[in-house]
C-alpha positions as CSV (number, residue, x, y, z in Angstrom):
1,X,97.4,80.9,125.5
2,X,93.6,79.6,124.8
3,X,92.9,76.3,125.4
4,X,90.5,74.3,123.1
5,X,89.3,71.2,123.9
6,X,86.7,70.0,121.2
7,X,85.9,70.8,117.5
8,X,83.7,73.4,118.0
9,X,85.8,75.6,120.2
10,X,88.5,75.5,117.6
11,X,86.3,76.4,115.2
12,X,85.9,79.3,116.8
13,X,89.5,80.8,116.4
14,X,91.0,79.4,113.6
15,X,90.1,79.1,110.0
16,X,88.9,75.5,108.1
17,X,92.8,74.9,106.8
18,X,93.9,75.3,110.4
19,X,91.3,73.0,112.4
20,X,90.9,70.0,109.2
21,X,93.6,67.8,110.1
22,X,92.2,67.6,114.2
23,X,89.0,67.0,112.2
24,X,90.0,64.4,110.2
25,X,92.2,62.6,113.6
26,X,89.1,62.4,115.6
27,X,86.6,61.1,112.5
28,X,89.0,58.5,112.9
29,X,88.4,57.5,116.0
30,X,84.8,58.4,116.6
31,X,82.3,56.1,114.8
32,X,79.1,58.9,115.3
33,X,79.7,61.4,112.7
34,X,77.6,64.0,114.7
35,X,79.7,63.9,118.0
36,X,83.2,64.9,116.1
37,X,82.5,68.4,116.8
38,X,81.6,67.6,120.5
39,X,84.0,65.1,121.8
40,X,86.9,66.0,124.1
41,X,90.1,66.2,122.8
42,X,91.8,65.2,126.4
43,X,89.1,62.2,126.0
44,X,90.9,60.7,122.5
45,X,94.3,62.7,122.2
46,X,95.2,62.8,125.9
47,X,95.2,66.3,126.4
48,X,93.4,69.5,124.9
49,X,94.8,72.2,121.8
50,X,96.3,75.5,122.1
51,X,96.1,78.3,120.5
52,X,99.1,80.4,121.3
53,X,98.4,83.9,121.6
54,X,102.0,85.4,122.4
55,X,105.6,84.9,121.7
56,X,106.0,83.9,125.4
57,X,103.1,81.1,125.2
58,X,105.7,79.4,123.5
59,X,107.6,78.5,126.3
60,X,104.8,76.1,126.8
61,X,105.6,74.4,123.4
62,X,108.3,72.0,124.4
63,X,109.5,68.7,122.8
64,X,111.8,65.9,124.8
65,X,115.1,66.2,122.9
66,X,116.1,62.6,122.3
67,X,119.5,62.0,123.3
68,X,119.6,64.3,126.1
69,X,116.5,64.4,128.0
70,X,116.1,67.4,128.6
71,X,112.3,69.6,127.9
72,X,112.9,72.7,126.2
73,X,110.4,75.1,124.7
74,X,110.1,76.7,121.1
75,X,110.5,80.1,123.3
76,X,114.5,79.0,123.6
77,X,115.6,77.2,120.7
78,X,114.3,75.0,118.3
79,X,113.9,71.2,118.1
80,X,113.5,68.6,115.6
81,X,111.8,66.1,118.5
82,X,108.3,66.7,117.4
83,X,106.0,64.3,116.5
84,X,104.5,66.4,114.0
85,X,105.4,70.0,112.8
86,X,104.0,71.3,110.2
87,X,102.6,74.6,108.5
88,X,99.1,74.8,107.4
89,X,96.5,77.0,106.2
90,X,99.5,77.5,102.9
91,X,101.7,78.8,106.0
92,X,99.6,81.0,108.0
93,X,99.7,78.7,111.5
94,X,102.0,76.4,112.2
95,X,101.2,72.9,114.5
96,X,103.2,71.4,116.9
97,X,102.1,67.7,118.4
98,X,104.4,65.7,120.8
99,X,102.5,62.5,121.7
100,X,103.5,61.4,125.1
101,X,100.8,58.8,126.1
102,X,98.9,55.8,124.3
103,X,95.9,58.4,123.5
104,X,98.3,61.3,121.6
105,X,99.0,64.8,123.4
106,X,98.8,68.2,123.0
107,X,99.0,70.1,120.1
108,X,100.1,73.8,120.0
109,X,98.7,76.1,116.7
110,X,100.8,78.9,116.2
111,X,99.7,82.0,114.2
112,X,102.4,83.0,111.6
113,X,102.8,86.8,113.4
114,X,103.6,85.0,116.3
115,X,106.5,82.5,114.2
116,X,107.4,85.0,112.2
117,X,109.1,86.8,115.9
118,X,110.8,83.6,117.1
119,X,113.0,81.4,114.6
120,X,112.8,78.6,116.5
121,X,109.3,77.6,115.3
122,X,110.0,77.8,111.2
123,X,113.2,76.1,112.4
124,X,111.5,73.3,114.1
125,X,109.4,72.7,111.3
126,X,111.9,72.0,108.9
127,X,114.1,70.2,111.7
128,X,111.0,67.7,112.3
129,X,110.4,67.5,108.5
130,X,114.1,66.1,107.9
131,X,114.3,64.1,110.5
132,X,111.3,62.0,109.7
133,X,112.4,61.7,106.1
């Protein structure tokens, strides 16, 4: 799993479609235009982004289930306790983001190779997406 923790450094692995909505969170928050690219993600969200890289990085990608309280990860089974999930880049990456502090927290990209292996993540997307309707 690579961790990125500003602008630039996600630039660096992911294509415009993929990185634009972190882009357009942070130009909310930062008044100088020319530090968006620079600032710290754990500075405004909390924590950094991930890139995962393998099927088993998504045992790091795991939601609270409301109800029961219990952390599971996209690796078992999939959730509809996200705080977003959502495809992008027309459904080449999907993006998980469970905010667990005042200032956001993580978010987790995941490369559609990797999705495509593990139902869970498509499921979770569509699980989040109806609950919030």
């Amino acid at each position: 799993m690579r961790t990125m923790d500003n602008l630039a450094e996600m630039k660096r692995y992911l294509p415009e479609a993929a990185w634009a909505p972190t882009r357009q969170a942070i130009a909310g928050i930062v008044d100088d235009s020319e530090q968006v690219e620079k600032v710290s993600f754990t500075e405004v969200f909390g924590a950094p982004a991930y890139l995962i890289e393998c099927v088993t990085d998504l045992a790091a990608v795991r939601p609270v289930d409301a109800g029961e309280g219990e952390c599971r990860s996209l690796a078992d089974e999939p959730s509809e306790w996200f705080d977003v999930a959502e495809w992008l880049d027309d459904g080449r990456f999907a993006r998980f983001v469970t905010i667990g502090s005042v200032e956001g927290g993580p978010q987790y990209i995941v490369p559609r190779a990797i999705a495509d292996q593990k139902r869970s993540v498509g499921l979770s997307v569509c699980m989040t997406a109806a609950r919030m309707c």
